[in-house]
N, C-alpha and C positions, 0 to 999 in steps of 0.2 A: 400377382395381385397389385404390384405397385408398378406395372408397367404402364410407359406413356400411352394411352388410347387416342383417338382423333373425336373425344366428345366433351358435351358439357364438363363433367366434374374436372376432367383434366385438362382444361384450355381455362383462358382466360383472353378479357380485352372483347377485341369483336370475331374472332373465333368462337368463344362462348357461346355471345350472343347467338351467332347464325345457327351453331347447333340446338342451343336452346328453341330458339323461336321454333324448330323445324318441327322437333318432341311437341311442343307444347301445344301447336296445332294442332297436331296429330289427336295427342291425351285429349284436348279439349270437344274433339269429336265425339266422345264415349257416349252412350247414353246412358248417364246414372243410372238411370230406373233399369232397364235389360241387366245392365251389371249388375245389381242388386237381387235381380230375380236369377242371373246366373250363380253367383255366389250360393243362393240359400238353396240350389239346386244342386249344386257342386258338395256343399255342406251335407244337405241327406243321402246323397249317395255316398258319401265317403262314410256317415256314421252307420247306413244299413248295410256296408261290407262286413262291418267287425261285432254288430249290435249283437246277434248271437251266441259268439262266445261268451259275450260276457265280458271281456277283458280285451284291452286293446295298446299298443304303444303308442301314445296322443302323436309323437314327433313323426314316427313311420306311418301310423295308419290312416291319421285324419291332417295333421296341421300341413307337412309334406306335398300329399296330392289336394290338396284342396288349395294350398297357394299354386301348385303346378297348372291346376286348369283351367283356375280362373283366369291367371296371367298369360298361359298360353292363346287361349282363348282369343287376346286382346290384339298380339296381333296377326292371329290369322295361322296360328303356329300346327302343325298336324301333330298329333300325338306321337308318330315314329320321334320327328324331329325334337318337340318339345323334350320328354323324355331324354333324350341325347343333349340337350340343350341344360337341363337340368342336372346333371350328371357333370356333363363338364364344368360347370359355375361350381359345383360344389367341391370339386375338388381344386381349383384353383383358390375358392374360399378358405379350405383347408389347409393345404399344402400339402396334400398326399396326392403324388402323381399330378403337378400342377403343369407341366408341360403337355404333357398330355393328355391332359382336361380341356386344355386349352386349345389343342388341335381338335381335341370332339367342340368343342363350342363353335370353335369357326366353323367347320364343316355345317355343322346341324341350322346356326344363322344364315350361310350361305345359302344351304337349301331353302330357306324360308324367305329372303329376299328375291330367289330367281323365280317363287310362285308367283306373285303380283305382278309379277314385270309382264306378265305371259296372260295372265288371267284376271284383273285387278278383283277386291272384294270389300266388302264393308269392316275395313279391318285399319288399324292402325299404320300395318306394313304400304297400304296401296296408299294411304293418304301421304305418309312421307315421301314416298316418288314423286310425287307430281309438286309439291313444294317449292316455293320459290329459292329455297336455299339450294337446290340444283346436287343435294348429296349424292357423290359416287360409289360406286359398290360395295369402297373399304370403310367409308365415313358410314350408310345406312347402316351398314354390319356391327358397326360400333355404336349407331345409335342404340340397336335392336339388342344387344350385350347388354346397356343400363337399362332399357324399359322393360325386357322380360326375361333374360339368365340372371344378371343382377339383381332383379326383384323378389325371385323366388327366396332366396335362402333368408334374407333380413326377414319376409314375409312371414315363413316358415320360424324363425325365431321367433317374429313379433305374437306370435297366433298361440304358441308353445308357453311363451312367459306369460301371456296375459292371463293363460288358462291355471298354469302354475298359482299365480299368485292368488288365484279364485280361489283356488283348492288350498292355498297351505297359510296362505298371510292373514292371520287374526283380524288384521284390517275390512279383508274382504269376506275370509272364508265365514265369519257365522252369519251377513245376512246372505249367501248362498244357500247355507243350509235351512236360513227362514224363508229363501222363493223369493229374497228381494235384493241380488247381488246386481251391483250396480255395473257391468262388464265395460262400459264406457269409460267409466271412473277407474275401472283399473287398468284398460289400456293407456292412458294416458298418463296413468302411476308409470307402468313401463316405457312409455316415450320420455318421461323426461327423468326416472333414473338410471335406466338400463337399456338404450337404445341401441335395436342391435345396426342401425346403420353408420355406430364410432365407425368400426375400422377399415370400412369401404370409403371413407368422405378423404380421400387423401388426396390431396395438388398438389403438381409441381411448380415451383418457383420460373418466373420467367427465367 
């Protein structure tokens, strides 16, 4: 987790920079509105998996894959690979078996950099290629670790806690039970006391 990578968080000067600008073209591509209709598409499919039972684990059954597909989604990620992609980030997030999470992450990134190269698509992956920051296979690879292995597990927290505090903090939970819980207001309760992206934001010192 706190190894040097060749990206934004962990550069600095005009290294940064160039990785930044690269992402940020990239991201700035998205088109709101599709992501938005993907999300709440991603959303009722994960809650009509479990809706039957009756009973479901918010963390494994809905917050989990619903950050997995939306993000993989973005840049262009196949399900085999996503999935492998997601697995290795979380275990390096943990520390259980982080070496070798982290050889499933490379692998799973790599295959998802050598599709565009070959096939380009309307994906995050193909726009970073052709980028004037000219990133080579280990740099794109490393972009692609912070924009979508990286993203899932904070995601995955962020989606977990906000839904928590709906349900249990006095704050929020009785106007949820009146129909009028303000979910914005308590996402942003959790970005700014409990954000789960503390323990990824770490730099090294020149």
């Amino acid at each position: 987790m706190l190894e040097r990578w060749p990206n934004a968080p962990r550069s600095s000067g005009a290294v940064h920079s160039r990785y930044r600008a690269a992402n940020t073209a990239a991201i700035d591509t998205v088109d709101q509105y599709r992501l938005r209709t993907l999300v709440d598409q991603n959303a009722d499919s994960t809650i009509a998996a479990f809706h039957t039972a009756g009973r479901a684990d918010l963390l494994a059954d809905h917050a989990w894959p619903l950050a997995l597909r939306s993000l993989n989604a973005l840049p262009g990620c196949p399900d085999g690979s996503g999935h492998r992609c997601a697995d290795g980030m979380a275990r390096v997030f943990d520390g259980v078996n982080a070496e070798a999470g982290n050889e499933s992450l490379t692998r799973a990134i790599s295959d998802l950099v050598a599709l565009p190269r070959q096939q380009p698509g309307d994906d995050i992956t193909s726009r970073l290629i052709p980028h004037p920051a000219r990133l080579d296979d280990t740099q794109m690879l490393h972009q692609l670790v912070t924009l979508d292995g990286a993203g899932i597990e904070p995601l995955t927290n962020l989606i977990t806690n906000t839904v928590l505090k709906l349900l249990t903090d006095p704050e929020f939970s009785a106007e949820l039970h009146a129909g009028g819980a303000a979910v914005r207001e308590a996402l942003d309760a959790v970005l700014h006391r409990d954000p789960p992206l503390a323990n990824y934001c770490v730099s090294h010192p020149p």
